[in-house]
Biopython code that builds the backbone (N, CA, C, O; Angstrom):
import numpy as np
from Bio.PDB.StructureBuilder import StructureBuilder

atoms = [
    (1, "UNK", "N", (-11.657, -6.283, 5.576)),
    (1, "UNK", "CA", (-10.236, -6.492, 5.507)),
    (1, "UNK", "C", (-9.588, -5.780, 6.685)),
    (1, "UNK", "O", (-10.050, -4.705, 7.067)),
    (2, "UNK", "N", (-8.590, -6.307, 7.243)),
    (2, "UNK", "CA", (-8.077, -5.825, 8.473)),
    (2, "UNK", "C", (-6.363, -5.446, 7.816)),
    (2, "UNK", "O", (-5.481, -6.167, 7.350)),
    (3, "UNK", "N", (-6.469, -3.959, 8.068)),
    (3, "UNK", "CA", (-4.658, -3.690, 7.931)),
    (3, "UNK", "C", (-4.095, -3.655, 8.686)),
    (3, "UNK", "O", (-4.724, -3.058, 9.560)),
    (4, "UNK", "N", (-3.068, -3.962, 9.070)),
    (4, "UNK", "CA", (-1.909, -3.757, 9.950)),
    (4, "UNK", "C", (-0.781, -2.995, 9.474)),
    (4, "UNK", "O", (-0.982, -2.677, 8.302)),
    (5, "UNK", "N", (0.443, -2.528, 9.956)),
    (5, "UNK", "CA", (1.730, -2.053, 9.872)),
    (5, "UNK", "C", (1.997, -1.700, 10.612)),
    (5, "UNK", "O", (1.531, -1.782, 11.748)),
    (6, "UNK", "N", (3.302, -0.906, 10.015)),
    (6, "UNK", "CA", (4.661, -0.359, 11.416)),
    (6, "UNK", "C", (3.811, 1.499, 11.145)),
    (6, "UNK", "O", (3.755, 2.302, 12.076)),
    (7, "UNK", "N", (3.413, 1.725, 10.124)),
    (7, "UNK", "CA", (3.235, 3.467, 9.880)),
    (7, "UNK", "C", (1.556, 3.284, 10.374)),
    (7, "UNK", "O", (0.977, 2.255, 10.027)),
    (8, "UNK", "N", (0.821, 4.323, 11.188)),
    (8, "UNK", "CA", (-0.034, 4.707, 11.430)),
    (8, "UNK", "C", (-0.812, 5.363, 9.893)),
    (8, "UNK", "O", (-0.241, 6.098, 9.087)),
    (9, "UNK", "N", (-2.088, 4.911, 9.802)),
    (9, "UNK", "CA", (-2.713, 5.794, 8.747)),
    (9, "UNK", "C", (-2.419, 7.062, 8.487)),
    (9, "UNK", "O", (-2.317, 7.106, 7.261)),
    (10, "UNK", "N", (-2.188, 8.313, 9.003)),
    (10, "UNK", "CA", (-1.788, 9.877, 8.925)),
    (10, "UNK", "C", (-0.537, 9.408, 7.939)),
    (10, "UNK", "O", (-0.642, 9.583, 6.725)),
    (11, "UNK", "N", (0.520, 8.871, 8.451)),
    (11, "UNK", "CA", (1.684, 8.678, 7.966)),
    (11, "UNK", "C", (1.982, 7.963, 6.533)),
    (11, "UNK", "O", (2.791, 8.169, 5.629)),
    (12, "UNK", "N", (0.989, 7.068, 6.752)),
    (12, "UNK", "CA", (0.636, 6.708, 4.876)),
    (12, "UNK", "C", (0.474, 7.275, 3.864)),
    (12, "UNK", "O", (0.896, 7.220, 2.710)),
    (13, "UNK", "N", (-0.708, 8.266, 4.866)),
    (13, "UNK", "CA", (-1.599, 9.005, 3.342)),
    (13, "UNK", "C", (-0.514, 10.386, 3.494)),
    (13, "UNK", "O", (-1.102, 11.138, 2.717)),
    (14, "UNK", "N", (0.418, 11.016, 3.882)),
    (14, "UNK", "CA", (1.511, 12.313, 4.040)),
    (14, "UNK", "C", (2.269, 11.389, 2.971)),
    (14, "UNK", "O", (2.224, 11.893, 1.849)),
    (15, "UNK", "N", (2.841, 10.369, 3.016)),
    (15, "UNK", "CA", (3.395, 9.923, 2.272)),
    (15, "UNK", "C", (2.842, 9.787, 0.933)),
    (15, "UNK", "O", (3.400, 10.425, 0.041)),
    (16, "UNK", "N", (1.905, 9.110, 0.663)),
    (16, "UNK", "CA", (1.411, 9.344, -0.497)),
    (16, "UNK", "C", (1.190, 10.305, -1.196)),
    (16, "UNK", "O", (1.216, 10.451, -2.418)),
    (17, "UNK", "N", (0.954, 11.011, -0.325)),
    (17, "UNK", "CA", (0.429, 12.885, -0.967)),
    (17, "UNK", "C", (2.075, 13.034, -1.759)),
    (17, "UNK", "O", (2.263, 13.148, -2.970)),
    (18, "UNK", "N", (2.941, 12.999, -0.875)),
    (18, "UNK", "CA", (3.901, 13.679, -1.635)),
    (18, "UNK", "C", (4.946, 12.636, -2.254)),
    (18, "UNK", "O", (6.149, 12.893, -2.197)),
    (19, "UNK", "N", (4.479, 11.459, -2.845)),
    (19, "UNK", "CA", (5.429, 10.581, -3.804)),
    (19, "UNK", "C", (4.964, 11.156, -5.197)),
    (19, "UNK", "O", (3.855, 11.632, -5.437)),
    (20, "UNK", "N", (6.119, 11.009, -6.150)),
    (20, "UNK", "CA", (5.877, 11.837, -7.573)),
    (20, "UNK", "C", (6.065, 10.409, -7.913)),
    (20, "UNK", "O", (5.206, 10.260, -8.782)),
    (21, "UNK", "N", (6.691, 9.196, -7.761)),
    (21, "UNK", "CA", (7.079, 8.024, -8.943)),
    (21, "UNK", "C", (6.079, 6.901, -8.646)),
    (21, "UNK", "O", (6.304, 6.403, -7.543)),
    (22, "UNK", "N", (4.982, 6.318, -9.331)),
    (22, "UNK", "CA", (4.373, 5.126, -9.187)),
    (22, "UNK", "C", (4.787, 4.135, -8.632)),
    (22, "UNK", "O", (5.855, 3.733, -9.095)),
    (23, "UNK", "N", (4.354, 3.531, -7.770)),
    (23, "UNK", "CA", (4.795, 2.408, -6.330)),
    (23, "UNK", "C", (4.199, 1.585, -6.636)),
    (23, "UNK", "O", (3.158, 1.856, -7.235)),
    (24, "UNK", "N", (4.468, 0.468, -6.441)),
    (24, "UNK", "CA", (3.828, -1.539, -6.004)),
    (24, "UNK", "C", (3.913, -1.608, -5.313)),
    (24, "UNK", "O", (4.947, -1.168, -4.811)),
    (25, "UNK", "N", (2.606, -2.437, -4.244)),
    (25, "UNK", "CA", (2.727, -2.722, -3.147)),
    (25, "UNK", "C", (2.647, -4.271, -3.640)),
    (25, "UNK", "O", (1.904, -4.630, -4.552)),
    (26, "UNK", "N", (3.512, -5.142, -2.917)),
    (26, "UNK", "CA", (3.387, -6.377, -3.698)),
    (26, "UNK", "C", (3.137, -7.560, -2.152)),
    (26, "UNK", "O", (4.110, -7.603, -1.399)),
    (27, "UNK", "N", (2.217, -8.209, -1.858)),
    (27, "UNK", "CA", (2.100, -8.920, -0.693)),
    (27, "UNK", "C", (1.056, -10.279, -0.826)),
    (27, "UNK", "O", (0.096, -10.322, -1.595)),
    (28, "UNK", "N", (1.435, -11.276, 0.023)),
    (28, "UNK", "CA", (0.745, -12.776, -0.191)),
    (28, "UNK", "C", (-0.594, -12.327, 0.577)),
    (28, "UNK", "O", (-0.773, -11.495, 1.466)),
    (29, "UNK", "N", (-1.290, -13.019, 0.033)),
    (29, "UNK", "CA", (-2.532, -13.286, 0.598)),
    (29, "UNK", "C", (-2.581, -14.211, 1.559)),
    (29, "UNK", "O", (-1.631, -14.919, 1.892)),
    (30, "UNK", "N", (-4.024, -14.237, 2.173)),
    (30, "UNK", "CA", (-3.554, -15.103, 3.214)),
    (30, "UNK", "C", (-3.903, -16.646, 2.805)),
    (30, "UNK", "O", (-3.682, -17.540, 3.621)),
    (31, "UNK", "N", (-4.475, -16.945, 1.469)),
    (31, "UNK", "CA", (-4.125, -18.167, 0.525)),
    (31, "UNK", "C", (-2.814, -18.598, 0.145)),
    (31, "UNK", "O", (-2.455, -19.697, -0.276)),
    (32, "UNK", "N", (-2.150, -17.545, 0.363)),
    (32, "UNK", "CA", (-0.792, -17.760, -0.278)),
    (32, "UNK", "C", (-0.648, -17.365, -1.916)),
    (32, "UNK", "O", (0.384, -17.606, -2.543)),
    (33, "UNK", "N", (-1.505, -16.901, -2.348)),
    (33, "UNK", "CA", (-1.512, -15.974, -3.512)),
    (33, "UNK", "C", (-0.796, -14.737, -4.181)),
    (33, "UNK", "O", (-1.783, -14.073, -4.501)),
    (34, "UNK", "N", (-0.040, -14.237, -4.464)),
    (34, "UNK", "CA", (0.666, -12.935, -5.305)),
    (34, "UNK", "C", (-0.449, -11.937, -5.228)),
    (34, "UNK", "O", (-1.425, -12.466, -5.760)),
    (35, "UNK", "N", (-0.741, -10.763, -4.818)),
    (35, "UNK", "CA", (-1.087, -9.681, -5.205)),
    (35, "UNK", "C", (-0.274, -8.375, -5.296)),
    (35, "UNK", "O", (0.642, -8.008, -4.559)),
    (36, "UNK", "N", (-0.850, -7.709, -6.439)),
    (36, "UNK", "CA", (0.388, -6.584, -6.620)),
    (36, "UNK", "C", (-0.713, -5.531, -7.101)),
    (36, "UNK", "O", (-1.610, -5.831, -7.890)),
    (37, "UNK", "N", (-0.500, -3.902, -6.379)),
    (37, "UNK", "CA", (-1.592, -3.059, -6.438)),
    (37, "UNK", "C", (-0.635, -2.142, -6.722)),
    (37, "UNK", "O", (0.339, -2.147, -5.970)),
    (38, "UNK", "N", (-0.659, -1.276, -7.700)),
    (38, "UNK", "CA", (-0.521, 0.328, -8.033)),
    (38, "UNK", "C", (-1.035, 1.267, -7.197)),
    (38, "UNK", "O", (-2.243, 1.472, -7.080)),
    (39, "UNK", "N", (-0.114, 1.894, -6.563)),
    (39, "UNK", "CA", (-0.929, 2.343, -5.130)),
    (39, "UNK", "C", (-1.460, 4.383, -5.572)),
    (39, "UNK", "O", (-2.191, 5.189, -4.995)),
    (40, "UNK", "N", (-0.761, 4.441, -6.615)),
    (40, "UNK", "CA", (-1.386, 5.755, -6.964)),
    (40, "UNK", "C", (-2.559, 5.428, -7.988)),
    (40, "UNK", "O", (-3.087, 6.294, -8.687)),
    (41, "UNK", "N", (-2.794, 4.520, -7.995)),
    (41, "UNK", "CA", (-4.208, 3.652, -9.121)),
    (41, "UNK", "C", (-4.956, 4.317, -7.544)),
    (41, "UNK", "O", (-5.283, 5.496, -7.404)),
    (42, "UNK", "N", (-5.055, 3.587, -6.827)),
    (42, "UNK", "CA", (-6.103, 3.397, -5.610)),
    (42, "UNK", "C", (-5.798, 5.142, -4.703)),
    (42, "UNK", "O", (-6.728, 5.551, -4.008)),
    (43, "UNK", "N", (-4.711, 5.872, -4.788)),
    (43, "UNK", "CA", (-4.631, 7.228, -4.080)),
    (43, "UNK", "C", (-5.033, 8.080, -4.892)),
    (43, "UNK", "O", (-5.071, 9.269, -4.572)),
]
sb = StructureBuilder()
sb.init_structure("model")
sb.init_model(0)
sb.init_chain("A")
sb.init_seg("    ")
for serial, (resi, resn, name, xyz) in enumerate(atoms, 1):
    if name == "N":
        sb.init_residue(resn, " ", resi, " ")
    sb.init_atom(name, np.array(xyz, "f"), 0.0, 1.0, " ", f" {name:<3s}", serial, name[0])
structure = sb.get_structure()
């Protein structure tokens, strides 16, 4: 799987470290499919 964004990896995971409220990341596939991930499930 290839990620892209605007935040550099360092800047993700600083962020993550210090969110207290459960997040969705919600984005199409490249089928055009719905996926939606609990991102403190996966941190």
């Amino acid at each position: 799987m290839r990620l892209k964004g605007p935040w550099p990896n360092e800047r993700v995971a600083a962020y993550l470290d210090e969110a207290v409220i459960p997040m969705r990341l919600a984005v199409a596939s490249a089928s055009g499919a719905p996926l939606v991930l609990s991102l403190w499930f996966f941190w």
